[in-house]
C-alpha positions in Angstrom: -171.3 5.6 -117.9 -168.9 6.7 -115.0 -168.1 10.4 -114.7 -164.9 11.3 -116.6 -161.9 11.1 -114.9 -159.4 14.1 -114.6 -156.1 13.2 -113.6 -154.2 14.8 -111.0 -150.8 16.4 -113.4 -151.1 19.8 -115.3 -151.2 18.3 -118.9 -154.8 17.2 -118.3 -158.0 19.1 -118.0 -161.7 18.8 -117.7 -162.3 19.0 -121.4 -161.7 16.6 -124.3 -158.5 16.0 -125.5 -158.2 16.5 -129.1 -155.0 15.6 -130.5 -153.4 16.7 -133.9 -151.5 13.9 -135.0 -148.0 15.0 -136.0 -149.6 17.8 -136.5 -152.1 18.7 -139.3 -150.9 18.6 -142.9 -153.3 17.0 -145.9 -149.4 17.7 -148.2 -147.3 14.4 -146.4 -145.8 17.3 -144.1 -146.3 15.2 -140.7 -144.0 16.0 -137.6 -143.1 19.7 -139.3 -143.2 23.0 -137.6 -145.5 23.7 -140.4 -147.8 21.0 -139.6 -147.4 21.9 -135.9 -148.8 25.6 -136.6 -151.1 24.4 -138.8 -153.0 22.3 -135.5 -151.9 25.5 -133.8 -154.1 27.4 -136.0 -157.2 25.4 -136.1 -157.4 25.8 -132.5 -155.6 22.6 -131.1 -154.2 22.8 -127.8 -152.8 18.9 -127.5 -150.6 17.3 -130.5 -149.1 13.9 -130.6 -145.2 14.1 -132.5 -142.8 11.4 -132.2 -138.8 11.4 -130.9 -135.7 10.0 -131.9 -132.1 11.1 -130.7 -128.9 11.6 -133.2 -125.6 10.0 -133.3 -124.7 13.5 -130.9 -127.6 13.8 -128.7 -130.3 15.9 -130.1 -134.2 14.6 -129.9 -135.5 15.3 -133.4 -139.4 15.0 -134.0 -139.4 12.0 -136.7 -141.9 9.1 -136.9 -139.8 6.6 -138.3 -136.4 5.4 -137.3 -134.6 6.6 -140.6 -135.0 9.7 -142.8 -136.1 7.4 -146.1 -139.4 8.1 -145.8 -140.8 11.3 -145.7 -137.9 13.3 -145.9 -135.5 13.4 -148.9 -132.7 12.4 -146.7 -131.1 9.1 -146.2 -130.1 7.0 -142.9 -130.9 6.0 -139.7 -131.1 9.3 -137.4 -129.2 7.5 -134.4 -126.1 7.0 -136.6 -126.4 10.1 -137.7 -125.2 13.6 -136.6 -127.4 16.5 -136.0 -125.3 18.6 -139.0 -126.7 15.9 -141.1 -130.2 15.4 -140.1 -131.1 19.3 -140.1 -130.1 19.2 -144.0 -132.9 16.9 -145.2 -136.6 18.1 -145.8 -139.7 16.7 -145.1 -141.8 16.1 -148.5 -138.4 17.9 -149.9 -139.7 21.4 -148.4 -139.7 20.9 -144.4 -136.9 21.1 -142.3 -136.7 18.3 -139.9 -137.4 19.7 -136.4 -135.9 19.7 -133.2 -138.3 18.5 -130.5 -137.0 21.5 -128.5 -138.4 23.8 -130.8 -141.7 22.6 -130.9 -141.8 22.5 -127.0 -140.4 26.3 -127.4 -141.9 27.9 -129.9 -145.6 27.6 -128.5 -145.3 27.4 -124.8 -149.1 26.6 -123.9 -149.3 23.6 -126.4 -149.6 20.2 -124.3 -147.1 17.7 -126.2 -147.3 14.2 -126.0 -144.4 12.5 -127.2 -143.5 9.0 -128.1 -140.2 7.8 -127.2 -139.3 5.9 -130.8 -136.0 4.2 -129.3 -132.9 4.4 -127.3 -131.4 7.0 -128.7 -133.9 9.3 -127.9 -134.3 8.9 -123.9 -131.4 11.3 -122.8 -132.3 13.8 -125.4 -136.0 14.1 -125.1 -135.7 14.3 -121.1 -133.1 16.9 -122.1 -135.6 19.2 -124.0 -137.9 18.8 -121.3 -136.0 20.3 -119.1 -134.2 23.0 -120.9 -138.1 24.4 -121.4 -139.1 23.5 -118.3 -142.2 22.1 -120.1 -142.4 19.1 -117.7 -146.4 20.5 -117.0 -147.8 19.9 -120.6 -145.7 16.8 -121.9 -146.9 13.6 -121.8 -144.3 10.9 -122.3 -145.3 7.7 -123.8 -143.8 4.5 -125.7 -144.0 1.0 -126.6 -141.4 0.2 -124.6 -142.7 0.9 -120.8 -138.6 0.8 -120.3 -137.8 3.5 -122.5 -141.0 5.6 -121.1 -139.7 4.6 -118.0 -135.9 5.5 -118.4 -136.9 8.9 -120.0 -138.8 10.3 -116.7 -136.4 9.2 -114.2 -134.1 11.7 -116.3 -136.6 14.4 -115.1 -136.6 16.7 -112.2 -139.9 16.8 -111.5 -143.2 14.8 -113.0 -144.7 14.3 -116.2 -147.5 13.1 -117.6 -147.2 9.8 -118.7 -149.1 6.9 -121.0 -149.1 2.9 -120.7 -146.9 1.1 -123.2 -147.6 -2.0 -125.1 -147.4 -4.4 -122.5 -149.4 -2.4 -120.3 -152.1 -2.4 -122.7 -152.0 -5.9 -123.2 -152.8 -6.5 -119.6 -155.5 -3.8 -120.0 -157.3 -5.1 -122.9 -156.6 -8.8 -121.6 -158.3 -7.4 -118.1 -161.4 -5.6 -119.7 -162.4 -8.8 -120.9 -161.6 -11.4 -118.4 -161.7 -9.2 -115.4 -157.9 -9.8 -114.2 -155.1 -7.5 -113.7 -156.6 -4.2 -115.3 -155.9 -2.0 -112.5 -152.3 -3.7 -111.9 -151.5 -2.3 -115.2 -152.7 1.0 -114.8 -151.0 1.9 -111.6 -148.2 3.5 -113.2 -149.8 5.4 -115.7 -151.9 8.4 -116.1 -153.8 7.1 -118.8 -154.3 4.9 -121.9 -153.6 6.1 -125.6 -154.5 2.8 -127.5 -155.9 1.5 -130.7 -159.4 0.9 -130.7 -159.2 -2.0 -133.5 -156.7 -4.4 -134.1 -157.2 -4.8 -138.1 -160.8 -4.7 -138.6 -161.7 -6.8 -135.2 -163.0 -3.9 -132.6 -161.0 -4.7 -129.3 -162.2 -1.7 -127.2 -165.3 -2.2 -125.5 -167.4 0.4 -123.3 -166.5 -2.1 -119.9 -163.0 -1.3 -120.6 -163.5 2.5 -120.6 -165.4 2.0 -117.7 -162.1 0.6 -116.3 -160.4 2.8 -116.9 -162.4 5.7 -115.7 -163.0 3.8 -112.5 -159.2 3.6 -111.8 -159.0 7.1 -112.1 -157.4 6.6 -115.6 -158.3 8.5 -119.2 -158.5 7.1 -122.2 -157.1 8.6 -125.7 -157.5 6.4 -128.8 -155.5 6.4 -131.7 -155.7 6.9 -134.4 -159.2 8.0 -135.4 -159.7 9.7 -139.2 -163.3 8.8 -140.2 -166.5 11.0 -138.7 -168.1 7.7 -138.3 -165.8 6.3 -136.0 -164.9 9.8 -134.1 -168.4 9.2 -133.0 -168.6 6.1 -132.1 -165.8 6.6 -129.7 -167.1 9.7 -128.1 -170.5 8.0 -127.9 -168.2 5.5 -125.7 -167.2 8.0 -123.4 -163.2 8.0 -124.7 -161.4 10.9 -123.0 -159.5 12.2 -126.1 -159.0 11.2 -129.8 -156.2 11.4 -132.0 -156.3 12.2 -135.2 -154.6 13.1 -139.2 -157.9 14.8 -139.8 -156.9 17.3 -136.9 -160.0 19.6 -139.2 -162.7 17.0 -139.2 -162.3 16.3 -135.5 -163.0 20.2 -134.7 -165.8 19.5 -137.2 -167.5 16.6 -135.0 -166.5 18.0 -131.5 -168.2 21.2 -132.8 -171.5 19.8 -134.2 -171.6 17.7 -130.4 -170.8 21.6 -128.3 -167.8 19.4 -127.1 -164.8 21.7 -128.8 
């Protein structure tokens, strides 16, 4: 197994990246401030939230496009205004969040953020800057244009992560030995699925890859012991995870947290 890469930019360091998955909540209170200090609590110093913008500009940390879901509001959150989106309440209790505030109100957390559409490019760089957190965010997407497009907003680096397409050259390349270091070169590192359904599409050659290109990989999104060590047994870089309280459990028992 090659030696564990540590990339260059400030969000990284030479230990295991454990990340709470919209924070850590076993009540349906993902992507809340309450979630947030929950991870917080239990000793997390990376968490993995989600962005959209409003109709007026302001990056709000939602997973899903509208507010049907898991808040008792109503809508899609780029058609609507901030006035409106601040009234509804995650599991009916939660105030929806601005990403700002997560970013603010614990200044050492490490934030990686997934840029969930269009609307929330301007916004999220936006927040970035008005912290000055641009040393412990890490900006992914899907979309390597909207990952993209939200950096060159910035005035100085982030971290970032490879989108979909990037991946697909990186999974396609860890088996056929073609283009895996072509689509890493503009990334940091990997946060990727480890399974696609129940077929197991990450192999120990591609964290090898990776880690020979100088390039960490974070796997999402890992809630079962069994699996959790699995993957570190693979020499992943960092895990992401709902369980945010059985991954300090494993990563304890291995000296590791």
């Amino acid at each position: 197994m090659t030696s564990r890469p540590v990339p260059a930019h400030p969000y990284f360091d030479d230990r295991f990246a454990a990340l709470a998955h919209r924070g850590f909540s076993r009540e349906g209170l993902e992507n809340s401030m309450t979630a947030f200090q929950a991870a917080v609590d239990l000793g997390f110093r990376y968490v993995e939230t989600d962005a959209h913008g409003t109709s007026d500009g302001v990056a709000v940390a939602l997973h899903d496009s509208s507010l049907d879901r898991t808040t008792d509001g109503a809508g899609e959150v780029a058609r609507l205004p901030w006035s409106l989106v601040k009234e509804a309440r995650i599991g009916g209790v939660e105030p929806v969040p601005l990403f700002e505030d997560i970013l603010g109100t614990w200044p050492e957390l490490r934030v990686n953020v997934d840029v969930k559409g269009p609307s929330g490019i301007a916004p999220i760089a936006e927040a970035i800057e008005r912290t000055k957190a641009h040393d412990r965010v890490c900006v992914a997407s899907f979309s390597t244009a909207r990952r993209d497009a939200t950096v060159r907003l910035l005035s100085r680096p982030v971290a970032t992560s490879a989108g979909t397409s990037e991946a697909g050259l990186f999974f396609l390349g860890g088996a056929t030995g073609v283009g895996t270091l072509r689509s890493l070169r503009r990334v940091d590192g990997l946060q990727i699925p480890w399974k696609v359904g129940t077929m197991r599409v990450l192999t120990e050659r591609h964290v090898r890859i990776a880690h020979e290109a100088g390039r960490v990989v974070h796997v999402w999104t890992v809630n079962e012991r069994s699996d959790m060590e699995l993957l570190l047994d693979m020499g992943v870089d960092g895990l992401v995870s709902d369980r945010a309280d059985l991954l300090r459990e494993v990563l304890e028992d291995r000296g590791r947290w």
